[in-house]
C-alpha positions as CSV (number, residue, x, y, z in Angstrom):
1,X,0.0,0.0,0.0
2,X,3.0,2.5,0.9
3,X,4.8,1.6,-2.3
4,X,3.4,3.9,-4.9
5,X,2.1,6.4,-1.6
6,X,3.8,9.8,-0.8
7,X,2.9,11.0,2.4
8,X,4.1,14.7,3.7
9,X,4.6,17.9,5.3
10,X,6.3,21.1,5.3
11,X,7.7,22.9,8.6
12,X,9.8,26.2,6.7
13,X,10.6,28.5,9.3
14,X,8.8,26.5,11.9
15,X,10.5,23.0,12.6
16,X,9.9,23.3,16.2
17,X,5.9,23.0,16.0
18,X,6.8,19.2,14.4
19,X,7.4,17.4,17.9
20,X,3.8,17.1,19.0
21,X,3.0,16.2,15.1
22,X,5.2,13.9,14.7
23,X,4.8,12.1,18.6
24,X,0.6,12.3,17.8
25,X,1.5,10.7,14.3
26,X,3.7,7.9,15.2
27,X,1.1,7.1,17.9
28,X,-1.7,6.2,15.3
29,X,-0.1,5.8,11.8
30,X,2.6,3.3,10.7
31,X,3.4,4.7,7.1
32,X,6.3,6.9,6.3
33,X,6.4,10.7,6.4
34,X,8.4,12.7,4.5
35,X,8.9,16.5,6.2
36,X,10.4,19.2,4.0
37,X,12.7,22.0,5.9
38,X,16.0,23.5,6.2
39,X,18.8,21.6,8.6
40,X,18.5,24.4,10.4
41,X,14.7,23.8,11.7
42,X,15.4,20.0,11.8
43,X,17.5,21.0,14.3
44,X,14.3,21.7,16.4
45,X,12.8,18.1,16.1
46,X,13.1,15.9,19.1
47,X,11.3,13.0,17.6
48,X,13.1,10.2,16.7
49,X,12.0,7.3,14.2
50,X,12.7,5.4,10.7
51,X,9.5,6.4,9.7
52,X,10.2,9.8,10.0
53,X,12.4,10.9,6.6
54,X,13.7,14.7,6.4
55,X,14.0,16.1,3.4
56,X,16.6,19.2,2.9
57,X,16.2,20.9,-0.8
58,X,19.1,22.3,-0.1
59,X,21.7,21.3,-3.7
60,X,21.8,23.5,-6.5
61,X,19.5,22.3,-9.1
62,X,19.2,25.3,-11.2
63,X,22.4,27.9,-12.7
64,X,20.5,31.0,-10.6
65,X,19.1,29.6,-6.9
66,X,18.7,26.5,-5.0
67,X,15.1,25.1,-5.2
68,X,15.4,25.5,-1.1
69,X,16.3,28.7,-2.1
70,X,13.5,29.4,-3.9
71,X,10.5,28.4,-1.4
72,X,12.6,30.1,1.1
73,X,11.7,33.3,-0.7
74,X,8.6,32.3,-1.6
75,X,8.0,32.2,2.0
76,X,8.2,35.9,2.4
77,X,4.7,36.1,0.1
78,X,2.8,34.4,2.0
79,X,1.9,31.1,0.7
80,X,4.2,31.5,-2.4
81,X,6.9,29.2,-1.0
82,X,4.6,26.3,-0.1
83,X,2.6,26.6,-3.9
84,X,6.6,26.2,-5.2
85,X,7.6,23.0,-2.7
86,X,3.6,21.4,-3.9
87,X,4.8,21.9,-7.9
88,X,8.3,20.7,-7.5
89,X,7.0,17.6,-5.6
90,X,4.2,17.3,-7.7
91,X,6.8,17.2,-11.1
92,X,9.6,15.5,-9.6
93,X,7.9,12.4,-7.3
94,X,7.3,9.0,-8.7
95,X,4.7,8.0,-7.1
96,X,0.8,8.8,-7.9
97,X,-0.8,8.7,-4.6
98,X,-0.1,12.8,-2.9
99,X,-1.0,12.5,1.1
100,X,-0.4,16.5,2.6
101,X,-0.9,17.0,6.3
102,X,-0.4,20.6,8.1
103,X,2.1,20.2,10.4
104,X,0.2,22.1,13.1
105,X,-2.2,18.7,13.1
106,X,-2.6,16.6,16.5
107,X,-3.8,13.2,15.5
108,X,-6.0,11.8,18.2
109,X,-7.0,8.6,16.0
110,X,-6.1,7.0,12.7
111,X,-6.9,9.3,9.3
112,X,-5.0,8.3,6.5
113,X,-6.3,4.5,5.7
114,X,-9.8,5.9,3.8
115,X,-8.1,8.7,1.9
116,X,-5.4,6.5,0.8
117,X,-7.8,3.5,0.1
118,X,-10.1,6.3,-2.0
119,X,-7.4,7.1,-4.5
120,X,-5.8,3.6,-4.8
121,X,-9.0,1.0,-5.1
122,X,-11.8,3.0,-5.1
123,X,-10.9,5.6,-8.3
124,X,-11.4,9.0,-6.6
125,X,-8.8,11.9,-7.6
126,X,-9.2,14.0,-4.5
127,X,-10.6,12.5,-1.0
128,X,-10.5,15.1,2.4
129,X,-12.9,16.7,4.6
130,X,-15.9,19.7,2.9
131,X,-14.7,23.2,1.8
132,X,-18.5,24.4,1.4
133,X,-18.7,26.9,-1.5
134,X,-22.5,27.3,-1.9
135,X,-22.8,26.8,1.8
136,X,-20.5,29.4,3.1
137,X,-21.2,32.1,5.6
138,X,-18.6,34.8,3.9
139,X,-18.8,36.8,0.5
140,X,-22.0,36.7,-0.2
141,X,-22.8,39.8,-2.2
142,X,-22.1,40.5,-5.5
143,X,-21.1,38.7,-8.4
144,X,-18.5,37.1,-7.1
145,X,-21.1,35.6,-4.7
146,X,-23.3,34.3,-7.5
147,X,-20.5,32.7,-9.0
148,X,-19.0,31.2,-6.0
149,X,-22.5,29.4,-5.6
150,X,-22.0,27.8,-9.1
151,X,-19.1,26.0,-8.2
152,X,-19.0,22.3,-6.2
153,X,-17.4,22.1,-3.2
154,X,-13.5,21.8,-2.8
155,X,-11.6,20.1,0.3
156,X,-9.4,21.4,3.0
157,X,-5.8,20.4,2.5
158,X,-4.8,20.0,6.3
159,X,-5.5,16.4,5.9
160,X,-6.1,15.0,2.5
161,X,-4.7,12.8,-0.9
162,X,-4.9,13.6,-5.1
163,X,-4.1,11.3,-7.6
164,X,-1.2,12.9,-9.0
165,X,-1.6,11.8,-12.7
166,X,-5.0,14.1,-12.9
167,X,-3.0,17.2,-12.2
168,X,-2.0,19.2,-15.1
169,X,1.5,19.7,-14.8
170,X,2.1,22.2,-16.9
171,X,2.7,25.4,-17.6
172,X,4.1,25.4,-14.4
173,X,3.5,28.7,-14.0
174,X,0.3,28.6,-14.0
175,X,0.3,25.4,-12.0
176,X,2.0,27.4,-8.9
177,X,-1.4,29.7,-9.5
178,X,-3.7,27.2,-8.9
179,X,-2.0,25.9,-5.7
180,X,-1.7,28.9,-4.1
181,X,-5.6,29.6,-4.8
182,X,-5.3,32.2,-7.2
183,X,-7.7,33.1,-10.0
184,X,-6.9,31.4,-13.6
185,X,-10.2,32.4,-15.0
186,X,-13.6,34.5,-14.3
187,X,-14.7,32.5,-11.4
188,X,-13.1,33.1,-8.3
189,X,-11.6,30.6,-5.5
190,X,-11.8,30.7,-1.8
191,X,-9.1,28.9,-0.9
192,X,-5.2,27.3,-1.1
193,X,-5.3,24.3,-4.1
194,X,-9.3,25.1,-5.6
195,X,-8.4,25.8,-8.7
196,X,-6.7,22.4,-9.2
197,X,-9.3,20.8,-7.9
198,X,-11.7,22.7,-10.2
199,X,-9.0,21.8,-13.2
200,X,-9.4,17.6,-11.4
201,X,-13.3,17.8,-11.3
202,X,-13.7,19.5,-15.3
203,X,-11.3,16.4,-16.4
204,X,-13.8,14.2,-15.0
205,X,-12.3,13.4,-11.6
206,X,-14.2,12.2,-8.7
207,X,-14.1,14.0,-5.2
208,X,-14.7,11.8,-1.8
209,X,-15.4,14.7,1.0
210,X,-14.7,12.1,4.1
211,X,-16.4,13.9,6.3
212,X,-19.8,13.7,4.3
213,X,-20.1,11.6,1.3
214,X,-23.5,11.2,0.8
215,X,-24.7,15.0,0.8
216,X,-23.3,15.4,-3.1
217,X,-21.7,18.3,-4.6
218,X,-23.1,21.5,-2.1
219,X,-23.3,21.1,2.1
220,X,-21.3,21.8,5.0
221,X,-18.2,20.3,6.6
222,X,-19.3,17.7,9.5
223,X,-17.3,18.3,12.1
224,X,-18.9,15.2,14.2
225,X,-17.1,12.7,11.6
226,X,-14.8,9.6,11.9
227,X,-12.4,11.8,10.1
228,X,-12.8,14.8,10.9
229,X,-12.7,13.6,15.1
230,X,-9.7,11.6,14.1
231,X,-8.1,15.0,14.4
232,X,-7.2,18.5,16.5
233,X,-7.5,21.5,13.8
234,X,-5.1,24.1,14.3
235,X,-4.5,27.0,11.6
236,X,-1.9,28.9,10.5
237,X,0.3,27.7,13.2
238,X,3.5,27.4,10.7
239,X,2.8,31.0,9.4
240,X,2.7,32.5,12.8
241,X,5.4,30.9,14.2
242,X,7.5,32.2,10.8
243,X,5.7,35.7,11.1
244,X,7.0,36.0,14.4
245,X,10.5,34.8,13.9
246,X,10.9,37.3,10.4
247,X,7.7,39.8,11.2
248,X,4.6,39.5,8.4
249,X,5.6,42.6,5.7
250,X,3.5,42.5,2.8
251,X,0.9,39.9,4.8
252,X,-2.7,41.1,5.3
253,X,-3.1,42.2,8.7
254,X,-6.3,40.2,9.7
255,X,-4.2,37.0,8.4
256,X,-1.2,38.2,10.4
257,X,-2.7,38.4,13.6
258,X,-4.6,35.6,13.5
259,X,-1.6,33.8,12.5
260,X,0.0,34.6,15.4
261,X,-2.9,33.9,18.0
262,X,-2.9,30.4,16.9
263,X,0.8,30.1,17.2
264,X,0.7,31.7,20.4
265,X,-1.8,28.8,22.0
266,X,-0.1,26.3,19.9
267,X,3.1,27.3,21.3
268,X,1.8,28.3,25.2
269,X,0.2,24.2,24.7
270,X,2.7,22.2,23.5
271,X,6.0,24.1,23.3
272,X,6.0,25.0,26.9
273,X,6.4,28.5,25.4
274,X,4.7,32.1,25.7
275,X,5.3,34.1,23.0
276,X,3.3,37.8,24.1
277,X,0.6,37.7,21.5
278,X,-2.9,37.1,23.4
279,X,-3.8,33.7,22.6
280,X,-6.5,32.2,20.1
281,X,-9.5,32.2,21.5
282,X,-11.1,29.2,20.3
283,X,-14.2,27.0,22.3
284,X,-14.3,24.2,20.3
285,X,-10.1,23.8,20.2
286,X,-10.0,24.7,24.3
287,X,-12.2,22.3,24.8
288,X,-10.0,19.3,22.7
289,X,-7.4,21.0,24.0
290,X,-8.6,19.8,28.0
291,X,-9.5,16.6,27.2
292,X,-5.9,15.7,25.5
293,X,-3.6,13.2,27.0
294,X,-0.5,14.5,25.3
295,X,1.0,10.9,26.0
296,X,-1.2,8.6,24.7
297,X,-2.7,11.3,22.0
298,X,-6.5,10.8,22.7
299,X,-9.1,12.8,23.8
300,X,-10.0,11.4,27.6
């Protein structure tokens, strides 16, 4: 099953938010994970294990700049650097079966078996938990609005797997675009990868949404699912922790702090650290958050 399966995460700028990642991993999963940073942030990880394979993009592949080089900079646009690691992996691995997990995810139970299972023997392109288009509570004036509700629903890519061969590769340009969410036509996006997952679903690709299979192409994400419970959802953990390290210039502000609030509990919580931003305040994630045995990696 792990042959022809790619299984990763990026920690640029943040390899210290791994350890409770990697621990909560290990703890429920037994397939390898490959984590792409520098040697200076693998520095930071604690956790030791074979299945555990660091990655370091750090040899020149190119005349001008390194490809580390590269989504090093890419890092200081936002979400530049991580659409430039997703096409390089995406034209350079072997294997067909894509698996990306944020590294700010705590994995209280087993997640990966049904979106692996729905790409290899069961013919789906993309398999993770509802992004609701029609169903969202934001942008909702306008035509931009009207458009948005023409489209199906995407996924969230904290937790999910593609079938690499329905990915247009190239231009790769233009590829980079539709990872890091932009516009490529009249309709717009909401989010990070949705415009290759529009490109997967106009080629005639399947989507499984985990979390809710049977509600078709329009609903909301069910937070009371298998997969979605196997799981505790942080955001934007990695960017705050790198906005706070190399300050957020050119970030939008309401990203920037938010950022930062969820670093600052992710930090306060597991990296015994405080960091003088006021923390996220979050009910549902305080309330995981009390419940966690941060040894066994369930929810008492």
């Amino acid at each position: 099953m792990s042959q022809d399966v790619f299984i990763w995460t990026e920690a640029y700028n943040c390899g210290e938010i791994l350890n409770p990642m990697l621990s909560s991993y290990l703890q429920h999963h037994n397939l390898p994970i490959h984590i792409f940073l520098t040697k200076h942030d693998f520095e930071e990880v604690a956790i030791e294990s074979d299945l555990i394979i660091p990655v370091f993009l750090d040899k020149d592949k190119f005349i001008s700049k390194s490809e580390e080089s590269k989504i090093l900079d890419g890092y200081k646009k936002g979400h530049l650097g991580t659409a430039r690691l997703w096409d390089y992996l995406i034209n350079s691995r072997k294997e067909n079966v894509f698996v990306h997990l944020d590294a700010d995810t705590i994995f209280i139970g087993e997640a990966l078996h049904e979106i692996i299972e729905a790409i290899n023997y069961k013919g789906y392109a993309i398999a993770g938990s509802r992004r609701a288009y029609r169903e969202r509570g934001y942008r909702k004036k306008g035509l931009d609005s009207a458009l948005l509700n023409l489209r199906p629903d995407t996924v969230n890519t904290d937790c999910f797997s593609f079938n690499k061969k329905k990915i247009r590769k190239h231009p790769r340009f233009i590829l980079r675009r539709k990872i890091r969410g932009r516009r490529v036509s009249l309709f717009p996006v909401v989010d990070f990868f949705d415009p290759v997952t529009f490109q997967v679903i106009n080629g005639g690709g399947n989507i499984l949404y985990v979390d809710s299979p049977n509600e078709g192409n329009h609903s909301t994400l069910n937070t009371s699912s298998r997969f979605i419970s196997s799981r505790i959802s942080f955001a934007a953990v990695g960017s705050g922790c790198n906005f706070y390290k190399n300050g957020s210039k050119g970030i939008p502000v309401g990203y920037a702090q938010y950022a930062l609030q969820s670093y600052s509990l992710f930090a306060s919580e597991f990296l015994n650290k405080e960091i003088g931003v006021r923390k996220l305040d979050d009910k549902v994630l305080l309330g995981q958050l009390e419940k966690l045995d941060k040894i066994r990696w369930v929810l008492n």
